[in-house]
VODOMI-320651 format. One line per 4 residues: number of its first residue (from 0); for each residue z, y, x of N, C-alpha, C, CB. Coordinates in nm, 3 decimals. Each point is the difference from the previous one (the first is absolute). Glycine has a CB too. Layout:
<rs>
NUM = Z,Y,X,Z,Y,X,Z,Y,X,Z,Y,X  ... $
</rs>
This chain:
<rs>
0 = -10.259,-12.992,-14.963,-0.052,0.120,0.065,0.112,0.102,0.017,-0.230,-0.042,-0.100  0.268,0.105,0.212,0.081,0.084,0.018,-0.030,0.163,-0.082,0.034,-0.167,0.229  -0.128,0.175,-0.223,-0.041,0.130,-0.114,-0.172,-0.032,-0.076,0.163,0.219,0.191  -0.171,-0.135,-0.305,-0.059,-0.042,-0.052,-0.066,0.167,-0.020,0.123,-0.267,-0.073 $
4 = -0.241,0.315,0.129,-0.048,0.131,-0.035,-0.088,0.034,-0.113,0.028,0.008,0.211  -0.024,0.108,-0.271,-0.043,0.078,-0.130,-0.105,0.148,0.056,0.275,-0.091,-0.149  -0.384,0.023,0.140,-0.072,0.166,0.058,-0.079,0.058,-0.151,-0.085,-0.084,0.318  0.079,0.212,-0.292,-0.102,0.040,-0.134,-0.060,0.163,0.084,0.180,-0.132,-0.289 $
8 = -0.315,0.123,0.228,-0.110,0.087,0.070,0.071,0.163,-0.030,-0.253,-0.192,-0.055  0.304,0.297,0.120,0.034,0.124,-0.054,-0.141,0.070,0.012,0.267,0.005,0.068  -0.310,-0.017,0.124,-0.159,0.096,-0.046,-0.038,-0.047,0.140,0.035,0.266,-0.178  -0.202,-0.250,0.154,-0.006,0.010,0.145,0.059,-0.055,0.154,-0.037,0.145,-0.157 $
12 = 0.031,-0.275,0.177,0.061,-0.089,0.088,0.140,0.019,0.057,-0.221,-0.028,0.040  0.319,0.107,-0.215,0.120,-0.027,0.001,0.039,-0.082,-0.112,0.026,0.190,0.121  0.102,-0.247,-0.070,0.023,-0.125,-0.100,0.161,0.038,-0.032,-0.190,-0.218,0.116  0.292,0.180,-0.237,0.153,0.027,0.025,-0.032,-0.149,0.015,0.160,0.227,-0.136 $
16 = -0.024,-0.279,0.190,0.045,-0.126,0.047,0.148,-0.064,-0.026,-0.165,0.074,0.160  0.199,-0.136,-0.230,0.140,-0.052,-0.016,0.030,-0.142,0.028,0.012,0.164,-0.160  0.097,-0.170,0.231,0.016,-0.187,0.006,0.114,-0.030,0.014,-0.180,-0.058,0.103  0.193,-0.070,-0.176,0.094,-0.051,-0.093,0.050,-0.162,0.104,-0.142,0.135,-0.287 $
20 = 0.232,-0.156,0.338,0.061,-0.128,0.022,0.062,-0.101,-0.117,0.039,0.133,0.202  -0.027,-0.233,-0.168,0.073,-0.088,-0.138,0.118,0.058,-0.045,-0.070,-0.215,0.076  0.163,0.291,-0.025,0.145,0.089,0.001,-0.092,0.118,-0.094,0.174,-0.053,0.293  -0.204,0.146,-0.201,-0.013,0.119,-0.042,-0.124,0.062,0.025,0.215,0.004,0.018 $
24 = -0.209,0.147,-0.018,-0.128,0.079,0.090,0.059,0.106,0.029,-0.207,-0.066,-0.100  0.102,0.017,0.230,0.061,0.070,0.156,-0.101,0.104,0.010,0.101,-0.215,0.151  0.005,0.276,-0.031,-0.108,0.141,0.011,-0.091,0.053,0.103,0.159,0.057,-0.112  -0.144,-0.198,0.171,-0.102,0.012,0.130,-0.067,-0.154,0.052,0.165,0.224,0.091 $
28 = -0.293,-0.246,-0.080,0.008,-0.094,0.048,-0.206,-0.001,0.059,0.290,-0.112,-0.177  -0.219,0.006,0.278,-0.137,0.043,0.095,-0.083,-0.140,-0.040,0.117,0.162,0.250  -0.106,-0.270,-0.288,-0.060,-0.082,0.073,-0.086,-0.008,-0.160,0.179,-0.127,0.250  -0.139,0.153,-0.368,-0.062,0.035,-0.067,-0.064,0.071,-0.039,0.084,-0.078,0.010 $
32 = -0.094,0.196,0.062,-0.069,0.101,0.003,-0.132,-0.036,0.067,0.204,0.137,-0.009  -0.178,-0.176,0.100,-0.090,-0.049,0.083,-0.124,-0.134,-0.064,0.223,0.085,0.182  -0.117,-0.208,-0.242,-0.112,-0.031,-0.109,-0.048,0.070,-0.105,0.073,-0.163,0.046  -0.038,0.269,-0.113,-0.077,0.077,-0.075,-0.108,0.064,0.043,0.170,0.011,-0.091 $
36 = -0.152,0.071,0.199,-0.092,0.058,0.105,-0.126,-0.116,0.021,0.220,0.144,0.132  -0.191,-0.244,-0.100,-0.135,-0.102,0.016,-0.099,-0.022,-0.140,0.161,-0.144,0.184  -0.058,0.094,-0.268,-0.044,-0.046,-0.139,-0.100,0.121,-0.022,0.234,-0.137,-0.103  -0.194,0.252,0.067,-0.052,0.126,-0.046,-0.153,0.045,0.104,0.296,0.075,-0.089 $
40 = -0.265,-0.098,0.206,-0.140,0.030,0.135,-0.104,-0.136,-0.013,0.183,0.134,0.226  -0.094,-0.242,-0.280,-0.149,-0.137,-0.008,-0.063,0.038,-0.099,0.094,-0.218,0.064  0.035,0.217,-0.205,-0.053,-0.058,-0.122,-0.046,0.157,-0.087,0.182,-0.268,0.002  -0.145,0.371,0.028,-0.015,0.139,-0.118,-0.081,0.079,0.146,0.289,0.026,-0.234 $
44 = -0.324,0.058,0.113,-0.083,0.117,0.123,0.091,0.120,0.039,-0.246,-0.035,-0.111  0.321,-0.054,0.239,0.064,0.105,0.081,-0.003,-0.016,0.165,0.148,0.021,-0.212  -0.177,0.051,0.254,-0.065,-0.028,0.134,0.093,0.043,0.099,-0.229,0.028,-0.078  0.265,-0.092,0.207,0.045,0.041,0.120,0.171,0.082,-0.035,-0.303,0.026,0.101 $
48 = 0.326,0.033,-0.227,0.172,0.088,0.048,0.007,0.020,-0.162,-0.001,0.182,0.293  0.113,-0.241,-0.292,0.076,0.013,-0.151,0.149,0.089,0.011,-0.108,-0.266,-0.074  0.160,0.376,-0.017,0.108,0.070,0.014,0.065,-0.071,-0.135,-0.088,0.241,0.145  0.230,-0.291,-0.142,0.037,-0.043,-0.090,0.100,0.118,-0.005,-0.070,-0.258,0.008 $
52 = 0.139,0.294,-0.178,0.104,0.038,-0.004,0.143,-0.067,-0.065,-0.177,0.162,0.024  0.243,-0.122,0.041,0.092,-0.137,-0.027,0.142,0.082,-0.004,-0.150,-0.225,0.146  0.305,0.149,-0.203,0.089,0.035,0.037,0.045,0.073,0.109,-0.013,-0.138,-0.118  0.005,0.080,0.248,-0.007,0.041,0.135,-0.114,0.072,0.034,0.123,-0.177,0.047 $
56 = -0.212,0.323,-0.117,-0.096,0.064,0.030,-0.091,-0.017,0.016,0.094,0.057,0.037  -0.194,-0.002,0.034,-0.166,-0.055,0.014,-0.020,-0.119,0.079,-0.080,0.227,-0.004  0.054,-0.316,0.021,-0.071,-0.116,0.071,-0.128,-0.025,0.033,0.145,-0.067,-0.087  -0.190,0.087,0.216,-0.129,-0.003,0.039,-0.026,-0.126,0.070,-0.006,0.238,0.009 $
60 = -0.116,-0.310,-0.036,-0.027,-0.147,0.057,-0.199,0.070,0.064,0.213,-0.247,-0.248  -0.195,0.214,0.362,-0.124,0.000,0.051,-0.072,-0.143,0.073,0.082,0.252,0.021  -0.204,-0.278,-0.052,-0.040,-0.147,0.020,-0.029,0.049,0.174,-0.132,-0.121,-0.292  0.129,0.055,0.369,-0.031,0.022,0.184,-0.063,-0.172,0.013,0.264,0.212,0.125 $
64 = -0.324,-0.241,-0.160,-0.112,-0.117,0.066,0.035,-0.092,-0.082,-0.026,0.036,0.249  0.139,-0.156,-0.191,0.042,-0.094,-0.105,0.158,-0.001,-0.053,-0.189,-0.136,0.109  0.223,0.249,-0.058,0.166,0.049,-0.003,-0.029,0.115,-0.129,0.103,-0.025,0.317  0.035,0.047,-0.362,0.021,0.089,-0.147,0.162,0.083,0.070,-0.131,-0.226,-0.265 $
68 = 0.091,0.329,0.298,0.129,0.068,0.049,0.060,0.083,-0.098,-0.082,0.002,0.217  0.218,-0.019,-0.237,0.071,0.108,-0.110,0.095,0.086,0.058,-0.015,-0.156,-0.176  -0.034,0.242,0.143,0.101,0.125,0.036,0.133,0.024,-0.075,-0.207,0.107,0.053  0.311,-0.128,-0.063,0.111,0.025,-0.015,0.173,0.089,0.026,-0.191,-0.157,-0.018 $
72 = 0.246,0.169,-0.072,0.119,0.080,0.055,0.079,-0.041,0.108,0.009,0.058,-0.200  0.027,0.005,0.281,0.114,-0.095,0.100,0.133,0.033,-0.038,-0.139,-0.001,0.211  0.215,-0.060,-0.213,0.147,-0.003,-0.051,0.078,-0.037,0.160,-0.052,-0.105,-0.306  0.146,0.279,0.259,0.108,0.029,0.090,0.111,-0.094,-0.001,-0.061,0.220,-0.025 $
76 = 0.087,-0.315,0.134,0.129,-0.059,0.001,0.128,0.037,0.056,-0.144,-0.132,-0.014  0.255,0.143,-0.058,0.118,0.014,0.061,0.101,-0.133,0.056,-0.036,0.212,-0.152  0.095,-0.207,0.265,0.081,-0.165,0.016,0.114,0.014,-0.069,-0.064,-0.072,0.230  0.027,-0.100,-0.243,0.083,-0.048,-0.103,0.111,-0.051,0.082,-0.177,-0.055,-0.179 $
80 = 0.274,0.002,0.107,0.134,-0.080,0.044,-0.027,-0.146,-0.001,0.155,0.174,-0.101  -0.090,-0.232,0.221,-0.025,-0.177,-0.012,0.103,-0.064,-0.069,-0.106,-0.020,0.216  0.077,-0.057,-0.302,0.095,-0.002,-0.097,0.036,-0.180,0.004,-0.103,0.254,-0.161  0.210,-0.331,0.137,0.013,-0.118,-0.023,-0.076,-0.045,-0.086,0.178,0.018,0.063 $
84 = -0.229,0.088,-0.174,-0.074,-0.060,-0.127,-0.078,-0.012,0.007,0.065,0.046,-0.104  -0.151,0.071,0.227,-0.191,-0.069,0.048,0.045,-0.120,0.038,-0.159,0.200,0.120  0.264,-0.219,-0.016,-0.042,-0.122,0.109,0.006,-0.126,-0.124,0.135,0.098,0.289  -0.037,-0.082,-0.393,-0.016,-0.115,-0.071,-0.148,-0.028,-0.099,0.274,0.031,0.014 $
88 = -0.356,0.129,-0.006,-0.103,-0.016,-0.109,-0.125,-0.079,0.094,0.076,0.248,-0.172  -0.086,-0.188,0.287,-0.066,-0.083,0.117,-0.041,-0.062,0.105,0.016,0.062,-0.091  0.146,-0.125,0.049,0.083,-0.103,0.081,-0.051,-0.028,0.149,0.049,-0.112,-0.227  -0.047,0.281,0.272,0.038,0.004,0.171,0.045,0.182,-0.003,-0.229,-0.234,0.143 $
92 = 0.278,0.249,-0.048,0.073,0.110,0.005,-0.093,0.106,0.106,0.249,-0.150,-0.054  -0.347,0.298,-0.016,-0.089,0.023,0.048,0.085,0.124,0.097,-0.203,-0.104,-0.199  0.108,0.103,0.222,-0.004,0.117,0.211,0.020,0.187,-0.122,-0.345,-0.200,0.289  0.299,0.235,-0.346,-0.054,0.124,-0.089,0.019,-0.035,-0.118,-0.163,0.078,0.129 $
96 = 0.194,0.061,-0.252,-0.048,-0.013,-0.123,-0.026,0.112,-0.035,0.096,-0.170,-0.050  -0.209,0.220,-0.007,-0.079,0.098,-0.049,-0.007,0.040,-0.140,-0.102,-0.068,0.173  0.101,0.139,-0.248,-0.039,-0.005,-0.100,-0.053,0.152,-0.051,0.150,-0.218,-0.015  -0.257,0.185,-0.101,-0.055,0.116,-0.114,-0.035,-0.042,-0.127,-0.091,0.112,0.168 $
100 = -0.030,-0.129,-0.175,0.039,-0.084,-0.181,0.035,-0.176,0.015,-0.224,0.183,-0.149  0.166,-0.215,0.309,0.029,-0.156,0.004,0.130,-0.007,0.138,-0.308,-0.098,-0.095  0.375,-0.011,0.071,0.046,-0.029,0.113,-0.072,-0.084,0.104,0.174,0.036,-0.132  -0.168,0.044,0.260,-0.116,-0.104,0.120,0.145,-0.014,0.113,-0.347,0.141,-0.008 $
104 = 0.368,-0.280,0.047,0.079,-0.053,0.084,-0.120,-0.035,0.124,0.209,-0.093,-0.196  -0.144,0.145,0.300,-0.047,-0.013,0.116,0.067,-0.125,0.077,-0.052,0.252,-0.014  -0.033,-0.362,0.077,0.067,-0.131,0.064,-0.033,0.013,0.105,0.004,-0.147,-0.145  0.031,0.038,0.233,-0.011,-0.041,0.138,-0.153,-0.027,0.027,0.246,-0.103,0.001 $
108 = -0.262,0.014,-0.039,-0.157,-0.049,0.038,-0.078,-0.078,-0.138,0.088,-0.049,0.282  -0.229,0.042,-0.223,-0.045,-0.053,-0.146,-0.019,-0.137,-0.094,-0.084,0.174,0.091  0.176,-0.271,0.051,0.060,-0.111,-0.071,0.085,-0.002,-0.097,-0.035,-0.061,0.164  0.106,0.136,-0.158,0.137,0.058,-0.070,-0.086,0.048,-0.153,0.178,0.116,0.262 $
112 = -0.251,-0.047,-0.238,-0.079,0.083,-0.125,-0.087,-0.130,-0.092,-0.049,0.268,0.173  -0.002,-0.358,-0.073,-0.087,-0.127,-0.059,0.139,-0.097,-0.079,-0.239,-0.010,0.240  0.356,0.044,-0.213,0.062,-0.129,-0.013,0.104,0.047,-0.119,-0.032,-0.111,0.270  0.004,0.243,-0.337,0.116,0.060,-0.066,-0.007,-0.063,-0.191,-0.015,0.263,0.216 $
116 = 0.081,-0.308,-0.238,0.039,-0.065,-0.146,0.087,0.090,-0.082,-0.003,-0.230,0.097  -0.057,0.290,-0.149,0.108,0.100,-0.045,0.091,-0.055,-0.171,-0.193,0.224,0.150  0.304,-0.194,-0.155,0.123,0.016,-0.120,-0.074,0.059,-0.110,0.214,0.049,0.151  -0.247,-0.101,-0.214,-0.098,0.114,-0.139,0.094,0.063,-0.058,-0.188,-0.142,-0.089 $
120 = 0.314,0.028,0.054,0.066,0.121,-0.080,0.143,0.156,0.073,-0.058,-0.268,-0.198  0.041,0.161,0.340,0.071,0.167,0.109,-0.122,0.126,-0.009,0.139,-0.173,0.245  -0.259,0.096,-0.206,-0.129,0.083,0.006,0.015,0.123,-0.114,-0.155,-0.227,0.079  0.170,0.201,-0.163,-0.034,0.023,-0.143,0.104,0.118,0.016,-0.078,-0.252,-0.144 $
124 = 0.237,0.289,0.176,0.085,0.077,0.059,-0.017,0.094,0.087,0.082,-0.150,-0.045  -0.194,0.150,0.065,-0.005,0.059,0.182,-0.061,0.189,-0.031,-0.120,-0.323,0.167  0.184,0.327,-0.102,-0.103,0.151,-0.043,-0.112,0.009,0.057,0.167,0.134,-0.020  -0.239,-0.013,-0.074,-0.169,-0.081,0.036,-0.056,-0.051,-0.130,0.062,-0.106,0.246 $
128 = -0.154,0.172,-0.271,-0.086,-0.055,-0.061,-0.087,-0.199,0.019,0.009,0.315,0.005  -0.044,-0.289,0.114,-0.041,-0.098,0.083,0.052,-0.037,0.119,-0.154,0.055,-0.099  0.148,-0.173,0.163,0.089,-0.044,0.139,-0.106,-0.043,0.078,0.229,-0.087,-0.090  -0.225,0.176,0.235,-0.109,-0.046,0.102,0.066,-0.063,0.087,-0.148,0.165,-0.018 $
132 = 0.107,-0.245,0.059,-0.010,-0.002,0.156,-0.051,-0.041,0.145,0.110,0.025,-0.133  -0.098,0.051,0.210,-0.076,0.019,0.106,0.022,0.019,0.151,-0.073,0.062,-0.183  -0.003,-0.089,0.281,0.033,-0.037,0.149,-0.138,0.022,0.052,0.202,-0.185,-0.020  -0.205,0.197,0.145,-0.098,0.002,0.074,-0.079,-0.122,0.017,0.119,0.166,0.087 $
136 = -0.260,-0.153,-0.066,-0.025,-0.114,0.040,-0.055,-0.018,0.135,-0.015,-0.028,-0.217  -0.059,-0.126,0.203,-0.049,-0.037,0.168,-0.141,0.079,-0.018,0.117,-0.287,0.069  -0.201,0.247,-0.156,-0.134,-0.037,0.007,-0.048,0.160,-0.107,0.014,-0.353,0.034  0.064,0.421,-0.087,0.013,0.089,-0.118,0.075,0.138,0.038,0.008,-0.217,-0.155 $
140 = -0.009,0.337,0.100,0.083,0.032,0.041,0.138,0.025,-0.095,-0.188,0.058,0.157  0.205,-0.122,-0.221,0.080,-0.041,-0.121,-0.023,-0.083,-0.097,0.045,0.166,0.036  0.107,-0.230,-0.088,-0.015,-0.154,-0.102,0.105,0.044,-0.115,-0.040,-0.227,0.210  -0.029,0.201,-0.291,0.080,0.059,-0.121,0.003,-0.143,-0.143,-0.109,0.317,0.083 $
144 = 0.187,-0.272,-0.123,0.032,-0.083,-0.151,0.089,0.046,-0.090,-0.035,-0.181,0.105  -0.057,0.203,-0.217,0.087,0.056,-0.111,0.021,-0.056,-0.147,-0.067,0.179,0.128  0.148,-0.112,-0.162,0.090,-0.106,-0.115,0.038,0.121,-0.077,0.122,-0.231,0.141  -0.172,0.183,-0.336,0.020,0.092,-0.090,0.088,-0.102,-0.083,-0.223,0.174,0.017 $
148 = 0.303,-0.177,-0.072,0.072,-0.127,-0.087,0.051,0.142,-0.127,0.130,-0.264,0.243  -0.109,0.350,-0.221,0.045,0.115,-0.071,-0.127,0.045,-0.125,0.157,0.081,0.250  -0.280,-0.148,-0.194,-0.104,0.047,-0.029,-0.103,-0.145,-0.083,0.052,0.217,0.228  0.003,-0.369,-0.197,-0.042,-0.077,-0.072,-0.119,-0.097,0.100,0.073,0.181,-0.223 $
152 = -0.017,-0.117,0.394,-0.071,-0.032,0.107,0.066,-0.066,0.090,-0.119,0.163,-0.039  0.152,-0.250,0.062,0.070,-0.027,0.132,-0.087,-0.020,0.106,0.173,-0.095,-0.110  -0.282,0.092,0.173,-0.019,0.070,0.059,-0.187,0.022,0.029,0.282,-0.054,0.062  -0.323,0.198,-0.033,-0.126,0.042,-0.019,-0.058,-0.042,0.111,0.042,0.177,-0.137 $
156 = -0.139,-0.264,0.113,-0.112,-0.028,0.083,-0.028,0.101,0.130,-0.092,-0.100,-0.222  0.040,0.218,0.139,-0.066,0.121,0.121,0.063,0.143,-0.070,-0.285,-0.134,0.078  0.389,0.197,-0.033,0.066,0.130,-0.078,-0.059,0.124,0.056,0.226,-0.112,-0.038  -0.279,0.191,0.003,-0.105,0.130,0.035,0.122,0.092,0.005,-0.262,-0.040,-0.137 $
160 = 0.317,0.021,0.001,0.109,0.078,0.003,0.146,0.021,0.090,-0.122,-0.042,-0.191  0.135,-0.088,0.250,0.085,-0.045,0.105,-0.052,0.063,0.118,0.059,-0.212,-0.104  -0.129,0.196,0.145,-0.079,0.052,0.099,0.032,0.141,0.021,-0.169,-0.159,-0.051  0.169,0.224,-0.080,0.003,0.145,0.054,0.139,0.049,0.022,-0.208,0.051,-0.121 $
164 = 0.310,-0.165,0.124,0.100,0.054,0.086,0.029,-0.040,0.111,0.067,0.043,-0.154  -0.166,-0.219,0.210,0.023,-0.077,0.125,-0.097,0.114,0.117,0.027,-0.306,-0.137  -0.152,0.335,0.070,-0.074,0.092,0.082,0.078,0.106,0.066,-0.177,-0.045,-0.144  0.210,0.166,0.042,0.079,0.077,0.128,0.106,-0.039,0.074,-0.056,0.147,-0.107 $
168 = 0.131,-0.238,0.053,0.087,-0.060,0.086,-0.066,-0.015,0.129,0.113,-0.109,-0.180  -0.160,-0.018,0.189,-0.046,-0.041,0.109,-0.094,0.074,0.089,0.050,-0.175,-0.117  -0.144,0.292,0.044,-0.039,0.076,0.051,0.090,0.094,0.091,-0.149,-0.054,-0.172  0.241,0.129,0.143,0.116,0.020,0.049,0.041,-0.100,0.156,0.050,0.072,-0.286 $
172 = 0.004,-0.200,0.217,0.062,-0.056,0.156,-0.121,0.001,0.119,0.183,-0.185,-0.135  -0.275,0.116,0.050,-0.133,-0.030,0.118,-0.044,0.134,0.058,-0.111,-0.209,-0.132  0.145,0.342,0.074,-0.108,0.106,0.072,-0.112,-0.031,-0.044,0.097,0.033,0.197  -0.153,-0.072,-0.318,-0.126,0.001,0.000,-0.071,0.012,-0.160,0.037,-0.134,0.238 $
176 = -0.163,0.176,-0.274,-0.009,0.054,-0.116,-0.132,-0.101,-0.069,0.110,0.272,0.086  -0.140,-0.389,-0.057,-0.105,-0.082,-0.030,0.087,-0.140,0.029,-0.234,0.171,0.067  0.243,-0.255,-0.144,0.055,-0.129,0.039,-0.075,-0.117,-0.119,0.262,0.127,0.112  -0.234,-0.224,-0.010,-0.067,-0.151,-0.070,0.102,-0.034,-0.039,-0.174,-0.091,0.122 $
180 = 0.209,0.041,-0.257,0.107,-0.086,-0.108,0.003,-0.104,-0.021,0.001,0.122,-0.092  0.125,-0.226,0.087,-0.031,-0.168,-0.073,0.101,0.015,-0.133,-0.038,-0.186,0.259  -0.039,0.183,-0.369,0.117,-0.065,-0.123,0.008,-0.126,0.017,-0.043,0.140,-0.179  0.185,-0.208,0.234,-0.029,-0.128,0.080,0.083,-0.082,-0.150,0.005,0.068,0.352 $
184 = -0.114,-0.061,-0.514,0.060,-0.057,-0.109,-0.064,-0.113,0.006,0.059,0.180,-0.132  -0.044,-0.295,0.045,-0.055,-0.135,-0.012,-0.144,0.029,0.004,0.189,-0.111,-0.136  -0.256,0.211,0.089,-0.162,0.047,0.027,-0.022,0.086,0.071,-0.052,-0.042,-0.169  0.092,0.099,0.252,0.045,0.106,0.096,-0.132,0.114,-0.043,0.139,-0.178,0.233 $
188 = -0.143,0.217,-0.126,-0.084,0.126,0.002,-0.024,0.135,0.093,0.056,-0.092,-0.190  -0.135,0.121,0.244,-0.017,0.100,0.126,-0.035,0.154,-0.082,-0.116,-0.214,0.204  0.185,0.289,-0.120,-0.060,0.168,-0.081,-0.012,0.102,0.136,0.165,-0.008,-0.279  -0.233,0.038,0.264,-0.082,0.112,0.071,0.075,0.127,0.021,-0.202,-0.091,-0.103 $
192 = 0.326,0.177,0.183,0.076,0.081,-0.069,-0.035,0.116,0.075,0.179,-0.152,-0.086  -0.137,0.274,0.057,0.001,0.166,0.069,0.091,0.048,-0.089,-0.244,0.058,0.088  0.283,-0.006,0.044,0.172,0.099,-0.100,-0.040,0.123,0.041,0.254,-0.151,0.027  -0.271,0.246,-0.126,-0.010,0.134,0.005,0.130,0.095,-0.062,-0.259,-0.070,-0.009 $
196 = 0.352,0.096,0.047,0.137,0.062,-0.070,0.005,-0.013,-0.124,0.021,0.153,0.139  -0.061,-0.122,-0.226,0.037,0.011,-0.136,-0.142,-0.105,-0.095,0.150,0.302,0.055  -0.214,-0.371,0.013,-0.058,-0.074,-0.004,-0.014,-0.127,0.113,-0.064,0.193,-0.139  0.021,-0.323,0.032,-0.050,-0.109,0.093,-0.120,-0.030,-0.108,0.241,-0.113,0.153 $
200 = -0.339,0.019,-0.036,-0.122,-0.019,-0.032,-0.003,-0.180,0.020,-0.100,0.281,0.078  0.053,-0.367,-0.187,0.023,-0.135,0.029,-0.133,-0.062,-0.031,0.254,-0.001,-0.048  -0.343,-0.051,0.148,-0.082,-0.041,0.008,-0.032,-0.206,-0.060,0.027,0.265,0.188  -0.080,-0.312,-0.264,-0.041,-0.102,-0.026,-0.066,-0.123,-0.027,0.076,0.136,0.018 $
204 = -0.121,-0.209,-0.031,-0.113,-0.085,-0.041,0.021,-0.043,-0.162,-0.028,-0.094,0.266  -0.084,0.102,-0.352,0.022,-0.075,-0.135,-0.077,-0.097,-0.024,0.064,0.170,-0.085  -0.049,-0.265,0.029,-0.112,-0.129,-0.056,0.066,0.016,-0.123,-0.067,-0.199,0.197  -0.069,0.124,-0.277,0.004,-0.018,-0.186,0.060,-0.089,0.047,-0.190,0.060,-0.174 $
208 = 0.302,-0.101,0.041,0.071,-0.100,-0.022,-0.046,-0.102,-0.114,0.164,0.154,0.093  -0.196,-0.101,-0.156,-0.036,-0.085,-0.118,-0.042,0.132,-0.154,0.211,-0.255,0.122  -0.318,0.228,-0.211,-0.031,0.062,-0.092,0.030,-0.049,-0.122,-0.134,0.073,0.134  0.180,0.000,-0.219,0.069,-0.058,-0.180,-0.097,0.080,-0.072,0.298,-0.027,0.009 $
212 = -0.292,-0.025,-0.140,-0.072,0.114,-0.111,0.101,-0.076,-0.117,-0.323,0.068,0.081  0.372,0.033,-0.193,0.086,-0.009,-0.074,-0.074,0.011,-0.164,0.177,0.093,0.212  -0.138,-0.182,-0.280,-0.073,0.008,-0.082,0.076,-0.014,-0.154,-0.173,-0.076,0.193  0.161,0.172,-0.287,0.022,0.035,-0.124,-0.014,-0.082,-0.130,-0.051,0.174,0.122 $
216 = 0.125,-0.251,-0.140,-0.012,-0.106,-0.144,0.010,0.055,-0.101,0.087,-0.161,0.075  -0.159,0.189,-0.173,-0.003,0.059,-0.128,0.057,-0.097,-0.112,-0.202,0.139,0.083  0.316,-0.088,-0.143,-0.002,-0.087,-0.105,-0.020,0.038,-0.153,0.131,-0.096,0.166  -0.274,0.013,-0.244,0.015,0.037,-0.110,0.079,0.013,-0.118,-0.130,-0.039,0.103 $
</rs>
């Protein structure tokens, strides 16, 4: 599992929230949030909008039909330098490089993005918390894939947190403030997006995965 979340009740359909990767714990992350948000609206009595507080400030998740949208920070990017050491971390030499707490490499097209094998241990060098990257697509209006190896991840299924620096990006080139997403990872994944300046909003689908109950051996 790329993160592993910790909620506990503060009051009133607020919750704090912390989550932990096999590396470390991070200070933002969406896609867990987002399963918490479900777990908590099926299984506890909390209905329709949960405010989490978290490292990264308040977090609001509102249920909209069969989608779970989270409201989030948007993170300002400054460009980065193209460096021999990306092209060796993901072994093609990208068009852009961006960065704020993650590095997001911008490519050619989204073959290029489907086909990238990345250096774990160049990766691991790179500045950046995390390594994106991303291109336009055909059918989408962006293809993304990201890679935490710094973090005990090589690479995340569906990144919420990635997102909130591919969103304004691309919001930015396209002119436009609502876009359809592919995390084009071995399980990929579609997100629902709106970039509002100092916010983005990432829309989702959740299914149960599976239920555990843990149980306490006493020894006399």
């Amino acid at each position: 599992m790329s993160e592993t979340a910790f909620a506990i009740k503060s009051n009133q359909d607020r919750f704090e929230l912390r989550w932990f990767t096999p590396g470390d714990e991070i200070d933002l992350c969406g896609h867990a949030t987002l399963a918490t948000a479900y777990i908590l609206m099926r299984f506890f009595d909390v209905k329709d909008q949960i405010i989490f507080d978290t490292r990264s400030g308040a977090l609001k998740v509102c249920q909209k039909g069969d989608l779970y949208e989270l409201d989030m920070p948007s993170y300002q990017l400054a460009p980065g330098t193209i460096t021999n050491i990306i092209e060796e971390a993901i072994g093609i030499r990208p068009q852009e490089v961006w960065k704020a707490r993650d590095l997001v490499c911008i490519l050619e097209n989204e073959d290029q993005v489907k086909s990238v094998i990345i250096d774990e241990q160049k990766a691991k060098i790179l500045e950046g918390l995390l390594l994106h990257v991303t291109a336009r697509s055909t059918k989408y209006d962006c293809v993304t894939r990201s890679f935490a190896p710094k973090l005990g991840v090589l690479e995340d299924p569906v990144c919420g947190s990635g997102h909130c620096h591919i969103v304004p990006l691309w919001a930015k080139k396209l002119n436009k403030t609502t876009l359809i997403a592919l995390q084009a990872s071995q399980r990929s994944g579609i997100l629902y997006c709106r970039y509002d300046k100092d916010r983005v909003y990432l829309a989702g689908k959740a299914v149960l995965y599976s239920i555990n109950e843990l149980f306490l051996g006493l020894l006399s």
